[in-house]
C-alpha positions as CSV (number, residue, x, y, z in Angstrom):
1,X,0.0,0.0,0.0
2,X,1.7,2.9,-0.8
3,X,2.3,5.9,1.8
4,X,0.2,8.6,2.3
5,X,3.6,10.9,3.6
6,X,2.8,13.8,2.2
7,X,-1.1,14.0,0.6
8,X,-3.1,16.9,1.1
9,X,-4.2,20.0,-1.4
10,X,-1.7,20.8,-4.6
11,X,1.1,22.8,-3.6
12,X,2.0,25.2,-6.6
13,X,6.0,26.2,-7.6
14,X,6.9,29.1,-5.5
15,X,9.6,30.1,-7.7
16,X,8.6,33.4,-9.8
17,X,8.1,32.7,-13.7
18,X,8.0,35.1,-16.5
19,X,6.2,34.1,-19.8
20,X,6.0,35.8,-23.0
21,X,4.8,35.7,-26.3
22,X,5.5,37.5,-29.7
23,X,4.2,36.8,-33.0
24,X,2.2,37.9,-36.5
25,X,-0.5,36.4,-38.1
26,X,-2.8,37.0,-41.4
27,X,-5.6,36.0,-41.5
28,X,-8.1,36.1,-44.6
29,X,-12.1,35.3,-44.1
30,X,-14.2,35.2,-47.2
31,X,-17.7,37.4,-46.6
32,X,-20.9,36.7,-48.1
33,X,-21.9,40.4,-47.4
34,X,-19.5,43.5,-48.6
35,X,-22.3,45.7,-46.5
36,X,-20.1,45.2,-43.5
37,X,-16.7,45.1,-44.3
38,X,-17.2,46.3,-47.9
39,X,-14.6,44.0,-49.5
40,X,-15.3,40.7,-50.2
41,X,-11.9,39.3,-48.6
42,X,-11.8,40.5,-45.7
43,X,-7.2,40.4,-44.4
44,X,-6.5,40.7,-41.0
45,X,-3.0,41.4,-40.4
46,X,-2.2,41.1,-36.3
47,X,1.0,41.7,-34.2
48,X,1.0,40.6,-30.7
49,X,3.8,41.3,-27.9
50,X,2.1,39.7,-24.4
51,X,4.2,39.6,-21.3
52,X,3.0,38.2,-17.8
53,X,4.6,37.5,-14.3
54,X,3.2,35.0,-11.9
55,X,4.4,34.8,-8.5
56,X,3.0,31.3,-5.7
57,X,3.6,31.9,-1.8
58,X,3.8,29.7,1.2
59,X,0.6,31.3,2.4
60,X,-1.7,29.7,0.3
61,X,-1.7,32.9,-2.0
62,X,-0.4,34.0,-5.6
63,X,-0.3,36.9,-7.5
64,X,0.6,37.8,-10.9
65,X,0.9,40.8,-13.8
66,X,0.1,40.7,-17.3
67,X,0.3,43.2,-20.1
68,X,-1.0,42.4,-23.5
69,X,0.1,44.4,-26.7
70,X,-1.5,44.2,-30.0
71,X,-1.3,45.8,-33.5
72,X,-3.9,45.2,-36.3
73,X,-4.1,46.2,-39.8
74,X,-7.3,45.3,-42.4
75,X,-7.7,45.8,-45.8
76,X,-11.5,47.1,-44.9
77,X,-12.3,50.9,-45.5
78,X,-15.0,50.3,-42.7
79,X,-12.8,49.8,-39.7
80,X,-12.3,53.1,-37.7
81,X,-8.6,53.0,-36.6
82,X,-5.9,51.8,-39.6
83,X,-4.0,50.3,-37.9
84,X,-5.6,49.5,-34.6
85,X,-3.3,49.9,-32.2
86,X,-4.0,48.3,-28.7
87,X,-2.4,47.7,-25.1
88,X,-4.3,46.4,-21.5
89,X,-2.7,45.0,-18.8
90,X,-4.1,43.0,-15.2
91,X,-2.6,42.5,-11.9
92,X,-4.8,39.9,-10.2
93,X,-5.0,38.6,-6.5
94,X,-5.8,34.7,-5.5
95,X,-5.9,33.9,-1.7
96,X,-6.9,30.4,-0.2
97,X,-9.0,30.7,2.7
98,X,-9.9,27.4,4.0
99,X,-8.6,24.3,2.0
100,X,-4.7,25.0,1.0
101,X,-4.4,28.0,3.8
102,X,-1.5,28.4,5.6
103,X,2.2,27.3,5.9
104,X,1.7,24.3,7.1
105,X,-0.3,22.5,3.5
106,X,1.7,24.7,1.4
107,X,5.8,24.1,3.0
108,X,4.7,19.7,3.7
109,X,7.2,18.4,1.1
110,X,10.1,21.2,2.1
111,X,9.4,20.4,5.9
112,X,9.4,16.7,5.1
113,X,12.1,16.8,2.6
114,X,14.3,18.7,5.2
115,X,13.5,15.9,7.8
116,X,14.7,13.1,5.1
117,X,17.8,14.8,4.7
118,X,17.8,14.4,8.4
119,X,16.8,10.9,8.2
120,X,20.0,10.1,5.7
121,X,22.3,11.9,8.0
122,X,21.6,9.8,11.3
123,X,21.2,6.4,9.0
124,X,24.4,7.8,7.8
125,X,25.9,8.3,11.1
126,X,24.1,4.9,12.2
127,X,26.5,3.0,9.2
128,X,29.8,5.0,10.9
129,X,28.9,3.3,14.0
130,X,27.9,-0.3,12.9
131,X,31.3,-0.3,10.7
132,X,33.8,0.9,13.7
133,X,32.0,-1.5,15.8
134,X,32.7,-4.4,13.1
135,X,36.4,-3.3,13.1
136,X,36.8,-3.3,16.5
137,X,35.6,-6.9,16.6
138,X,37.9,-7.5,13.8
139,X,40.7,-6.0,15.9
140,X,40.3,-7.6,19.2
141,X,39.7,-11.1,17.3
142,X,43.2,-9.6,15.6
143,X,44.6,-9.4,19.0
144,X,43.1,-12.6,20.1
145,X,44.9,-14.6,17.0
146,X,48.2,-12.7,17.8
147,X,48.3,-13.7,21.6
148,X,47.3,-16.8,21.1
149,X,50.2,-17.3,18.2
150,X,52.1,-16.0,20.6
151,X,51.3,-18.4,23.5
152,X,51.8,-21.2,21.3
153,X,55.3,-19.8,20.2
154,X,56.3,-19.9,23.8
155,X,54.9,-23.7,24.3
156,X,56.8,-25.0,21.4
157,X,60.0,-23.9,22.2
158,X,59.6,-24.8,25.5
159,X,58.4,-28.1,24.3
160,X,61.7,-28.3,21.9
161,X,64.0,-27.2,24.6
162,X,62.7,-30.4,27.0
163,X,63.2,-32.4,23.6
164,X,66.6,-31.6,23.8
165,X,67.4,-32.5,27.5
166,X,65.3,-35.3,27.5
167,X,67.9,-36.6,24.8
168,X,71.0,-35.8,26.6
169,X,69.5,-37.0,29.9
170,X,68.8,-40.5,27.5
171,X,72.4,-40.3,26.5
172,X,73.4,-40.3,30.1
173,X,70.8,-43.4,30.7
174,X,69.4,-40.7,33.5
175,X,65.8,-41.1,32.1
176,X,64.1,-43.9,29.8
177,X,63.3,-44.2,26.3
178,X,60.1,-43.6,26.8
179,X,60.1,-40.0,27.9
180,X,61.5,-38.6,25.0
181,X,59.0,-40.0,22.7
182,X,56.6,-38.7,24.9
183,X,58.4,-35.4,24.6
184,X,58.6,-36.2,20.6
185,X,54.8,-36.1,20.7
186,X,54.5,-32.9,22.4
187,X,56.9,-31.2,20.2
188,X,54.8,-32.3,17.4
189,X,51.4,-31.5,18.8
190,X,52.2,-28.2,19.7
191,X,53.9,-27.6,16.4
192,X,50.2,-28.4,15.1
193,X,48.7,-25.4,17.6
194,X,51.6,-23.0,16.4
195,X,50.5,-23.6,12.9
196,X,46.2,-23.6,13.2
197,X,47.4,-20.4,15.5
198,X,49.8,-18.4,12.7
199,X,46.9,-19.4,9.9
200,X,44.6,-18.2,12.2
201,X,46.3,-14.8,12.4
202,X,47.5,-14.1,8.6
203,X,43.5,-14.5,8.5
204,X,43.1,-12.4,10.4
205,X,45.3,-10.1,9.3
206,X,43.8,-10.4,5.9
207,X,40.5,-9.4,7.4
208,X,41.5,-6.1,8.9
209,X,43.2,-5.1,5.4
210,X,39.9,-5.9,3.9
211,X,38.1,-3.9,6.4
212,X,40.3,-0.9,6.1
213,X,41.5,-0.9,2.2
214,X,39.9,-0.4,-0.8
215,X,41.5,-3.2,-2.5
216,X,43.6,-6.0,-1.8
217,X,45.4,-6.2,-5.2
218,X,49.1,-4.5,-4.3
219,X,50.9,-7.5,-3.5
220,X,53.0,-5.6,-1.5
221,X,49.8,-4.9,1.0
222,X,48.7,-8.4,1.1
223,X,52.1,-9.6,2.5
224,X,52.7,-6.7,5.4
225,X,52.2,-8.0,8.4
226,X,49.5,-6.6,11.0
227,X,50.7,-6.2,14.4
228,X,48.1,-5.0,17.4
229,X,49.2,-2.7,19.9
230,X,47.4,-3.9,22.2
231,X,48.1,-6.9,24.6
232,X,45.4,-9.0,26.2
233,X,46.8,-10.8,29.1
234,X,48.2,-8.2,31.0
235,X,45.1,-5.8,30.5
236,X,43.0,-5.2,33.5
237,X,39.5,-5.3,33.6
238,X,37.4,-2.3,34.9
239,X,34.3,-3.6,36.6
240,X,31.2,-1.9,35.0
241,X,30.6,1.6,37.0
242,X,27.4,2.6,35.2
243,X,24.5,2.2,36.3
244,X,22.2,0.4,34.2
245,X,19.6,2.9,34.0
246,X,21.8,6.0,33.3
247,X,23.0,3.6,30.4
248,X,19.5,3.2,29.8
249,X,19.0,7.0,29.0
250,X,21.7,7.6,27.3
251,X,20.8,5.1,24.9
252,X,17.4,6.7,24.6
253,X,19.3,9.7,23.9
254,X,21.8,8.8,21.8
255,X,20.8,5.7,19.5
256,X,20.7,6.8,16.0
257,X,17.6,4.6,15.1
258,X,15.6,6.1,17.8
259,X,16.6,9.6,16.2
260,X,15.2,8.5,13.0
261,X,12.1,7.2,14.7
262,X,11.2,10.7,16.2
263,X,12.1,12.5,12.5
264,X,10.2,10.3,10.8
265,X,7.1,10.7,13.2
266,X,7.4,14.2,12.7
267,X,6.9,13.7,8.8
268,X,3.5,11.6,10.0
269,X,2.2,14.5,11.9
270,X,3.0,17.0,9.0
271,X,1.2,14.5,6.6
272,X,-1.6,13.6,9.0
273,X,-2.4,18.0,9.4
274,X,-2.1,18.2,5.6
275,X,-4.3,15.5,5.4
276,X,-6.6,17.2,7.4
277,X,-6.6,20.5,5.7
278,X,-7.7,18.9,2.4
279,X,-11.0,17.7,3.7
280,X,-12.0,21.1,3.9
281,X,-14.3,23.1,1.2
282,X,-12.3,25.2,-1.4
283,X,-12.5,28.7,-0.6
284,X,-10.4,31.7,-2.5
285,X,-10.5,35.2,-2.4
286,X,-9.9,36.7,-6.0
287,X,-9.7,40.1,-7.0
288,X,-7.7,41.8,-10.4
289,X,-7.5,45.6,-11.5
290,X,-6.9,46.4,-15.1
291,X,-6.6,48.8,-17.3
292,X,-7.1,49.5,-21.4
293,X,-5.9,51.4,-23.8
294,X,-6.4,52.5,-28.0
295,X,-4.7,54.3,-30.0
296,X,-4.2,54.8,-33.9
297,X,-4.6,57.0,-36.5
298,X,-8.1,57.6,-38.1
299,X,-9.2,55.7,-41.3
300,X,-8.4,58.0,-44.5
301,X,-12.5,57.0,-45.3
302,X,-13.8,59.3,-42.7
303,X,-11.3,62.8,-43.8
304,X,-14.4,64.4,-45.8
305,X,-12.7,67.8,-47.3
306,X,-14.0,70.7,-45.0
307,X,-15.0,68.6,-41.9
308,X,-12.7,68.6,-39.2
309,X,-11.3,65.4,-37.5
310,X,-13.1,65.2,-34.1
311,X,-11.0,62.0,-32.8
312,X,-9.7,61.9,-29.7
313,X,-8.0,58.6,-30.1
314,X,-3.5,58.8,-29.9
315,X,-2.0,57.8,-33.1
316,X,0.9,56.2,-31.6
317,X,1.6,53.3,-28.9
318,X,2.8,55.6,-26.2
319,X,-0.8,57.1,-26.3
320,X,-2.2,53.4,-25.9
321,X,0.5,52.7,-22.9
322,X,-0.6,56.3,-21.4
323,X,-4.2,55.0,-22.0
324,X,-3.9,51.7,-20.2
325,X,-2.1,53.2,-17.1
326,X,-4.1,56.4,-16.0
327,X,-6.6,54.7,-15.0
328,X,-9.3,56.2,-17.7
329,X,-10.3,53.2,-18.8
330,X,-10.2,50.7,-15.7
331,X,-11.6,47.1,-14.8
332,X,-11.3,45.4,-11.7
333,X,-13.4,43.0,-9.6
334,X,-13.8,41.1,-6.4
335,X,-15.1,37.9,-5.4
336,X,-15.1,34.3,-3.8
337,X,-14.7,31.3,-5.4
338,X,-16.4,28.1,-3.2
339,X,-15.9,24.4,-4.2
340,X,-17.7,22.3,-1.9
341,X,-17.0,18.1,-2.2
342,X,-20.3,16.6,-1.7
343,X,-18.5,13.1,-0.1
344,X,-15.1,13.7,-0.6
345,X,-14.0,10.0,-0.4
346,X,-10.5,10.1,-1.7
347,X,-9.6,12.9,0.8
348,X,-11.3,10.8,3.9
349,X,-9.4,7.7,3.0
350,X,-6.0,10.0,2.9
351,X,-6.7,11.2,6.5
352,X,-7.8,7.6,8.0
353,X,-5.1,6.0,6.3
354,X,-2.0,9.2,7.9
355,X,-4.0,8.9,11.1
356,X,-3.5,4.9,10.9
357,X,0.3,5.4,9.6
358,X,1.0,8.0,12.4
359,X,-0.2,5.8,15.3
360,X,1.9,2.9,13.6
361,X,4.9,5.2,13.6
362,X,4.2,5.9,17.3
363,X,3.9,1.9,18.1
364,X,7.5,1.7,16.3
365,X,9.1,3.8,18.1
366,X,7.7,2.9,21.4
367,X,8.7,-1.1,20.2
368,X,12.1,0.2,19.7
369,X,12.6,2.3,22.8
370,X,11.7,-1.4,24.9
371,X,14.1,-3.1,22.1
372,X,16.6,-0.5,23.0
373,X,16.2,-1.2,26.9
374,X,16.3,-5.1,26.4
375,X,19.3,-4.7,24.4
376,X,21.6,-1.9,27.0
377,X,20.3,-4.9,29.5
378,X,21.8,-7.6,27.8
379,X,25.0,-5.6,26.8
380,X,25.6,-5.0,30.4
381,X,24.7,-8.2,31.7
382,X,27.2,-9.8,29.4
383,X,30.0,-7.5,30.3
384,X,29.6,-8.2,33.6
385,X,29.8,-12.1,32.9
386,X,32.5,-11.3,30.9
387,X,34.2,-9.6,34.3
388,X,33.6,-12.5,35.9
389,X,35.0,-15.1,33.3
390,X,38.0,-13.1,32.7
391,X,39.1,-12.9,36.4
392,X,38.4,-16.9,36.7
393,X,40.5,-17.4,34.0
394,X,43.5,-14.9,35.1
395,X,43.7,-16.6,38.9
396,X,43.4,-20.0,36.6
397,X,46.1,-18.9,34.7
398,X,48.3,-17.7,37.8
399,X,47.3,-21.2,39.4
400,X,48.9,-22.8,36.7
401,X,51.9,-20.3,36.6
402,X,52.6,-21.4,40.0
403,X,52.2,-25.3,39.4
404,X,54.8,-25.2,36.5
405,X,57.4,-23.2,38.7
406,X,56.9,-25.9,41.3
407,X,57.1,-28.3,38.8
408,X,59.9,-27.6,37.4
409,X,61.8,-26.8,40.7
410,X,61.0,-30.5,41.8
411,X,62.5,-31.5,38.3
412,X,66.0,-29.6,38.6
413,X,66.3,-31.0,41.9
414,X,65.5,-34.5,40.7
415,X,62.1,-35.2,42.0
416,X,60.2,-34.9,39.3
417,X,59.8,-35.9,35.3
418,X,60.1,-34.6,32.0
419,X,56.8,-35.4,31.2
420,X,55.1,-34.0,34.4
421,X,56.9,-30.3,33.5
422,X,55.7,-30.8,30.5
423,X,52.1,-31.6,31.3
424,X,52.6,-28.5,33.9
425,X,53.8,-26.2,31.4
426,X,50.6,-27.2,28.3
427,X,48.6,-26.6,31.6
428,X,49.7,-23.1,31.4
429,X,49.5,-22.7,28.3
430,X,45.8,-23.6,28.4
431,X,45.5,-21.0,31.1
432,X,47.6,-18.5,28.8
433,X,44.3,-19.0,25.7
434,X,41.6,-19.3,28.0
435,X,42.5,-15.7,29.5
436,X,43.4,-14.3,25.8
437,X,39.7,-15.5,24.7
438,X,38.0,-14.2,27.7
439,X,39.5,-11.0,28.0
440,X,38.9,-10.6,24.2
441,X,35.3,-11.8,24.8
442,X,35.4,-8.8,27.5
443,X,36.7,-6.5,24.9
444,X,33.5,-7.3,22.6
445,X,32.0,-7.0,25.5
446,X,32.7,-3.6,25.9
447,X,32.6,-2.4,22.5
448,X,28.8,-3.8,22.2
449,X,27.9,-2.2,25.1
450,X,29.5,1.3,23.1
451,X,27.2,0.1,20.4
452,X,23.9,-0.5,22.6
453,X,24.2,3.0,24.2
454,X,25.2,4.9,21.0
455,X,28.7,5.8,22.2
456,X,30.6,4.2,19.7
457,X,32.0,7.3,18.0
458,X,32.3,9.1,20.8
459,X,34.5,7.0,23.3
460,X,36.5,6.6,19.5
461,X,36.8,10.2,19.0
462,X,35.2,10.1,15.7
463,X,33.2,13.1,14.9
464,X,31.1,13.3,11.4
465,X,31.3,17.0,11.2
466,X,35.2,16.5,10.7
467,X,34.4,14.1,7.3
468,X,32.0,16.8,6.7
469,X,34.4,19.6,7.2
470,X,37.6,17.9,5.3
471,X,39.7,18.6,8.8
472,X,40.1,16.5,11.9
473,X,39.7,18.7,14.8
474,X,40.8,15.9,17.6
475,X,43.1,13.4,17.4
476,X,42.8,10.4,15.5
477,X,42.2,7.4,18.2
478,X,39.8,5.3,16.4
479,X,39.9,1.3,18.0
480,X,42.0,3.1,20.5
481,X,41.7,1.1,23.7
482,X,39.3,2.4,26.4
């Protein structure tokens, strides 16, 4: 069903026009009498030179000015003026007084196109913030890949360093067989992790070029590395300060979508008025004031020898212009002009259907101001989960820290095993990804709670007006770490 955003009365062009016309024409009329004319062709030759101005205003009013010129010749000895020369002009008045009255029918589609352009700069601004919010995930899953390359780095080389004792200590017939093959496997297991965890990263890698480049086709682009600035397991983690209901109104304040909502309801009401104003009776005031004027020289038939010309007539156009304007000859009037739609259905279905489309608009937004609660909930309520997982896992990982020391204490003193340091020290290593993914977890975390409060761009220092202006006025920390 197609919208009813703004129906309501015809709004005319308010820009000014000028029209004009200039031409000639002959014109030849065959008579069945020569009593009249006394020729039995009767030629017309006619010049005309018209000029008008029209003027439309937001008021429901117009104006406008016309002055008509014309010039006629005939070939009849009958016609009083040879040539006839001729000149009027009209300034007329048109005023709406009930349907089309006012700013409000007349300025709808500027008022609603204004609001659209305000509609495509918060989507606009909406895009910004869904794409740094998608980079920022890229990033800390970036991060995430990095760390955990890195972690598994450390565990191989460990694992090839007790590789390499365990086959001296063999040499020495310290330790059995048996213990460097179990220190083989490890080598080669973890070689396995170090090799998921680099793929992992150059894919990662290639998705933040992708996100941040235009293309990918300089080869020299596609094989720089990426490396994150920030580091995941020595970050702290700030428990959430906020409360949930000043988060709550901020939202409300600051969500882009809601902004559109509240636009977009204003165009409804603008329509829903407009709508209104068309189901009254026509009604316009009209009034013009003229003026005419004649002029040209007498017909040669009418000079009898010894009678003296009594004309008053001007013989030239200036006499017709002077004619027209001093008011000697004047014609105005005043009046109304009433159209009164007997049912009017067309009109009646336009309102019900902007009155049905407005309260729909007001449901929407209402929807999406309990959608917007539910969601700064669930954003919080994850971030705190995410508090608690990370510290779990960072007092897991310092457990295990302190095994492995212990560990590997008892092993230089000669109470304990290869394979138990080992076992110790993938323990840690465990630790050492399960705190990487939950602090990255916190990280999304904290960037979707950004999103679900509309504070993306700010706690990034992003500011539209700069792309509007061509300068940055602050400093450039977008994906900076909060």
């Amino acid at each position: 069903m197609q919208s009813t955003l703004g129906v309501g009365t015809a709004v005319p062009s308010y820009d000014p026009s000028i029209v004009g016309s200039v031409g000639a024409e002959h014109q030849t009329t065959p008579l069945a009498n020569q009593r009249i004319y006394g020729v039995p062709l009767l030629q017309l030759n006619t010049g005309v030179a018209n000029f008008g101005f029209a003027q439309a205003f937001a008021t429901g009013s117009s104006v406008s000015f016309e002055f008509n010129n014309n010039r006629q010749t005939t070939n009849s000895p009958f016609f009083n003026l040879s040539p006839a020369l001729g000149a009027m002009y009209r300034f007329s008045f048109q005023q709406q007084l009930l349907s089309g009255f006012g700013f409000g029918p007349n300025l709808r589609y500027l008022r609603i196109a204004k609001n659209n352009k305000k509609i495509s700069d918060i989507a606009f601004k909406d895009q910004v913030m869904a794409t740094v919010t998608q980079i920022q995930n890229i990033y800390w899953d970036l991060v995430n890949a990095y760390e955990q390359s890195q972690v598994n780095e450390q565990s191989l080389a460990f694992a090839q360093q007790s590789l390499d004792n365990a086959k001296k200590q063999l040499q020495l017939q310290s330790i059995p067989a048996m213990d460097v093959m179990r220190a083989e496997a490890e080598v080669s297991k973890r070689d396995q992790d170090l090799t998921v965890a680099r793929t992992s990263l150059q894919l990662q890698e290639l998705l933040m070029k992708n996100a941040l480049t235009k293309s990918l086709d300089d080869p020299v682009l596609e094989s720089v590395s990426v490396v994150p600035t920030d580091t995941l397991q020595s970050a702290q983690v700030a428990p959430a300060g906020e409360n949930v209901q000043d988060l709550i109104q901020q939202a409300l304040h600051d969500r882009p979508e809601l902004a559109e909502s509240d636009v977009d309801l204003v165009n409804r009401q603008i329509s829903r008025k407009a709508a209104r104003n068309a189901l009254l009776p026509s009604l316009s005031l009209l009034a013009f004031y003229g003026g005419s004027g004649l002029a040209g020289p007498l017909n040669p038939v009418y000079n009898v020898p010894g009678v003296p010309n009594t004309s008053t007539v001007p013989t030239d156009f200036s006499g017709a212009f002077g004619n027209a304007f001093n008011n000697t000859a004047p014609d105005y009037y005043v009046g109304f002009n009433v159209n009164i739609p007997i049912r009017n259905r067309v009109a009646k279905a336009d309102q019900y259907r902007s009155e049905l489309e407005y309260r729909q608009a007001e449901l929407r937004r209402e929807e999406l101001r309990k959608q917007i609660r539910i969601e700064v909930r669930n954003a919080e309520y994850a971030l705190e989960q995410t508090v608690a997982r990370v510290e779990a896992a960072r007092k897991a990982r310092d457990l295990a820290q302190r095994t492995f020391e212990i560990t590997q204490k008892e092993q230089t003193l000669g109470a304990g095993s290869t394979y138990q340091t080992m076992t110790a020290q993938r323990d840690l290593a465990l630790a050492q990804l399960d705190l990487v993914t939950a602090m990255t977890v916190y990280e999304k975390a904290r960037v979707e709670v950004d999103h679900a409060t509309g504070a993306t761009l700010e706690h990034n220092g992003i500011q539209i007006q700069d792309a509007i202006n061509g300068v940055i006025s602050g400093p450039a920390n977008a994906l900076a770490p909060q």
